[in-house]
C-alpha positions as CSV (number, residue, x, y, z in Angstrom):
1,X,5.5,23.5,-17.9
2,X,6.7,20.1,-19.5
3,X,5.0,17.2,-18.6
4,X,6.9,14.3,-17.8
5,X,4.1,11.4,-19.2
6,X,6.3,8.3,-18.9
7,X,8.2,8.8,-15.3
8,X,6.6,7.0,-12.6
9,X,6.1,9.1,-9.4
10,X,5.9,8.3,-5.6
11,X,2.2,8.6,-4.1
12,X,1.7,8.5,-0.5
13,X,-2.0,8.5,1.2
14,X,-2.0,9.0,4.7
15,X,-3.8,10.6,7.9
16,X,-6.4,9.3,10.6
17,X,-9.0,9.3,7.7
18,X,-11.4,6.4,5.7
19,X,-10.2,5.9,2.0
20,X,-6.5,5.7,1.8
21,X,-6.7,1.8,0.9
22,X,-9.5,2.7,-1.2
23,X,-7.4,5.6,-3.2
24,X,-5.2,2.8,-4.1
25,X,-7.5,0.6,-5.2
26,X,-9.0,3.4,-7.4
27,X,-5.8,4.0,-8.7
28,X,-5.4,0.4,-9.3
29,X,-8.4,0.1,-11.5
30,X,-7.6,2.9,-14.3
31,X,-4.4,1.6,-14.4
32,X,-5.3,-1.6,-15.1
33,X,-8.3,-0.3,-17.4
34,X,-5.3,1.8,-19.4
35,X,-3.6,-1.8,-19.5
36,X,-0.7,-1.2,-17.2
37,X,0.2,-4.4,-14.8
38,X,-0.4,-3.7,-11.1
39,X,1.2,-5.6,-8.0
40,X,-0.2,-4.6,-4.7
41,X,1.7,-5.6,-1.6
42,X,-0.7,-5.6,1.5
43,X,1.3,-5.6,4.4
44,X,0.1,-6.0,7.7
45,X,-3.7,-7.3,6.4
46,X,-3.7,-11.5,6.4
47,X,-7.2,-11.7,5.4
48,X,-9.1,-12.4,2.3
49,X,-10.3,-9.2,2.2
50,X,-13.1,-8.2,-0.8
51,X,-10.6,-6.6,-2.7
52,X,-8.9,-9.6,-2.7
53,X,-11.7,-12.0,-4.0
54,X,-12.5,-9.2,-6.5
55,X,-8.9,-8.5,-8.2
56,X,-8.3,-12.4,-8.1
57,X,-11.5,-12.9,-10.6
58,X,-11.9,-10.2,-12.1
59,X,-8.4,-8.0,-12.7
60,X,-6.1,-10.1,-14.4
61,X,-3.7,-7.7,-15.0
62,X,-3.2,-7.0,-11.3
63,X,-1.6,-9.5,-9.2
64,X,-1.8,-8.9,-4.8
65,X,0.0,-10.9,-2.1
66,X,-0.1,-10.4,1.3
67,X,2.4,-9.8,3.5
68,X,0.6,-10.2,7.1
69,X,-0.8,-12.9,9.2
70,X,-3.7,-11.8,11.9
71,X,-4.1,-8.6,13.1
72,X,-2.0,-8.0,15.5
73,X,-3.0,-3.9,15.7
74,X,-4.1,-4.0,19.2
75,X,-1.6,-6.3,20.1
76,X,2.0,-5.6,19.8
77,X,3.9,-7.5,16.8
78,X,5.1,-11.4,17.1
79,X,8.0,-11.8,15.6
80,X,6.5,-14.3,12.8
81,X,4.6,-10.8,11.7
82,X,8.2,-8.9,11.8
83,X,9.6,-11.7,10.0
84,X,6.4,-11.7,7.5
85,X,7.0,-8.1,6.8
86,X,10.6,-8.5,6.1
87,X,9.7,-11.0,3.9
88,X,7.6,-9.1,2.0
89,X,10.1,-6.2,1.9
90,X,12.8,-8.3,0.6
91,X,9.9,-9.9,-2.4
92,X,8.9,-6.3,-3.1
93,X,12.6,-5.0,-3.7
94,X,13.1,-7.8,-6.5
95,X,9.2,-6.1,-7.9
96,X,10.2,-3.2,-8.2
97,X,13.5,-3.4,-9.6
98,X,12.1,-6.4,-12.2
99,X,10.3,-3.4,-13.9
100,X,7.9,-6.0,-14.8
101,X,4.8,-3.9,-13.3
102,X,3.8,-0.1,-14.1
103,X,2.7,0.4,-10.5
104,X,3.4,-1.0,-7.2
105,X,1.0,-0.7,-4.5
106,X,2.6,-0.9,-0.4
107,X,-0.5,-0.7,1.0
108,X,-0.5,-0.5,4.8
109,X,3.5,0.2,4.1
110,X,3.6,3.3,6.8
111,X,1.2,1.1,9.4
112,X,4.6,-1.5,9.0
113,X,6.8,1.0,9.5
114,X,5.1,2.3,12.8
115,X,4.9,-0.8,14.4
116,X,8.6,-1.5,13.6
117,X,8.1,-4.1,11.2
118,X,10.7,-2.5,9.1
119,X,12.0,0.7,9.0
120,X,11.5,3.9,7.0
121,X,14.5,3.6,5.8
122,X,14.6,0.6,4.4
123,X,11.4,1.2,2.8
124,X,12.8,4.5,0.8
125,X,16.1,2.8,0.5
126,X,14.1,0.5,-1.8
127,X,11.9,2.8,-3.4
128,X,14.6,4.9,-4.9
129,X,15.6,2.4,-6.4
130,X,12.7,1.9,-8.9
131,X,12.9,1.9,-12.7
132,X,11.9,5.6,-13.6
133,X,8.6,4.9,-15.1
134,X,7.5,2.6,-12.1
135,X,4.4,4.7,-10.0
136,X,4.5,3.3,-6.3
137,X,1.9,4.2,-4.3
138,X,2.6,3.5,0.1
139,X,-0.8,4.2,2.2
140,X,-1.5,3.7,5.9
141,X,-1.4,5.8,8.8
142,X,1.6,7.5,10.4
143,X,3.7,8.1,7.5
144,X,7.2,9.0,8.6
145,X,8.4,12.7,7.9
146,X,11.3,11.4,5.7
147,X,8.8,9.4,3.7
148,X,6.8,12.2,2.8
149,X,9.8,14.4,2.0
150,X,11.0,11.8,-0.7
151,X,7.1,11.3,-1.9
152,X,6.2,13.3,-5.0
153,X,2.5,13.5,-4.2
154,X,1.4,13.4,-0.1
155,X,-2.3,13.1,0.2
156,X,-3.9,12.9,3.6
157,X,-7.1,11.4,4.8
158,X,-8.7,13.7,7.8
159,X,-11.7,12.3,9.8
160,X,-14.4,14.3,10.3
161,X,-17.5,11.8,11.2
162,X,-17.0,8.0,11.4
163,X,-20.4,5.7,12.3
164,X,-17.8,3.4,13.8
165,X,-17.5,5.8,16.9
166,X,-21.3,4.6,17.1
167,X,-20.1,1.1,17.0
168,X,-20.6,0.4,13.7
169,X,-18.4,-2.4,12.8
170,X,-16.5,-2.9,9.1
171,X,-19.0,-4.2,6.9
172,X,-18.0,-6.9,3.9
173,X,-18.1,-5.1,0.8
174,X,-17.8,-1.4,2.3
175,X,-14.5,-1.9,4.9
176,X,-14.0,-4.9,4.6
């Protein structure tokens, strides 16, 4: 079989499970450790997270914006988080197609989709576009059907045992 080393591929990580983030962020790191440039997109997620702080000072090769305001997941949307997301959508298209970064992270992507933030098709209207050697990885829950079909690699998360259905909360440097 002939391996294609320099095309970039389409990752998605999805399902009801812990880690999908955190497969990114993996991902992230040997890239970055190889000496590839990184941008992560978080959409949905407003705060400073730990992954923030910790690609800020110490990963200079990945840069990460964030595309949400509060979390607005047990609410339903405002329209300043549509129009958050839609800014984000239109920033990430010019990403992409800059060719400027090895790999593009949408995390939280399929969670924006869900809620209606954009649309899967706008979303895969703009990844086919990428430069061939661009990997984009999308994670988040509820990926759309048409998503995974254009994916080249579908991974899904599957809970099996969560503490937080004891009430454990997210903790700063483990969740959160």
């Amino acid at each position: 079989m002939k391996t294609m080393q320099n095309r970039g591929y389409i990752q998605v990580y999805t399902g009801n499970g812990k880690g999908k983030t955190t497969a990114a962020l993996g991902l992230t790191l040997r890239a970055a450790g190889a000496g590839k440039k990184v941008f992560i997109a978080q959409f949905v997620k407003g705060q400073r997270y730990s992954e923030v702080k910790a690609i800020e000072q110490f990963l200079p090769m990945v840069e990460i914006k964030q595309y949400g305001l509060n979390c607005f997941i047990r609410n339903k949307p405002a329209k300043a988080d549509i129009d958050a997301a839609q800014t984000g959508l239109r920033e990430i298209k010019e990403i992409i197609l800059s060719g400027k970064y090895d790999v593009v992270v949408l995390d939280e992507a399929n969670i924006a989709v869900y809620y209606g933030l954009f649309s899967t098709q706008e979303l895969i209207d703009i990844i086919k576009q990428k430069p061939t050697e661009t990997e984009i990885v999308i994670t988040g829950r509820y990926a759309a059907p048409e998503l995974i079909e254009v994916a080249d690699l579908v991974t899904e998360m599957k809970e099996i045992k969560h503490y937080y259905t004891q009430g454990v909360e997210a903790r700063i440097g483990i969740e959160h």
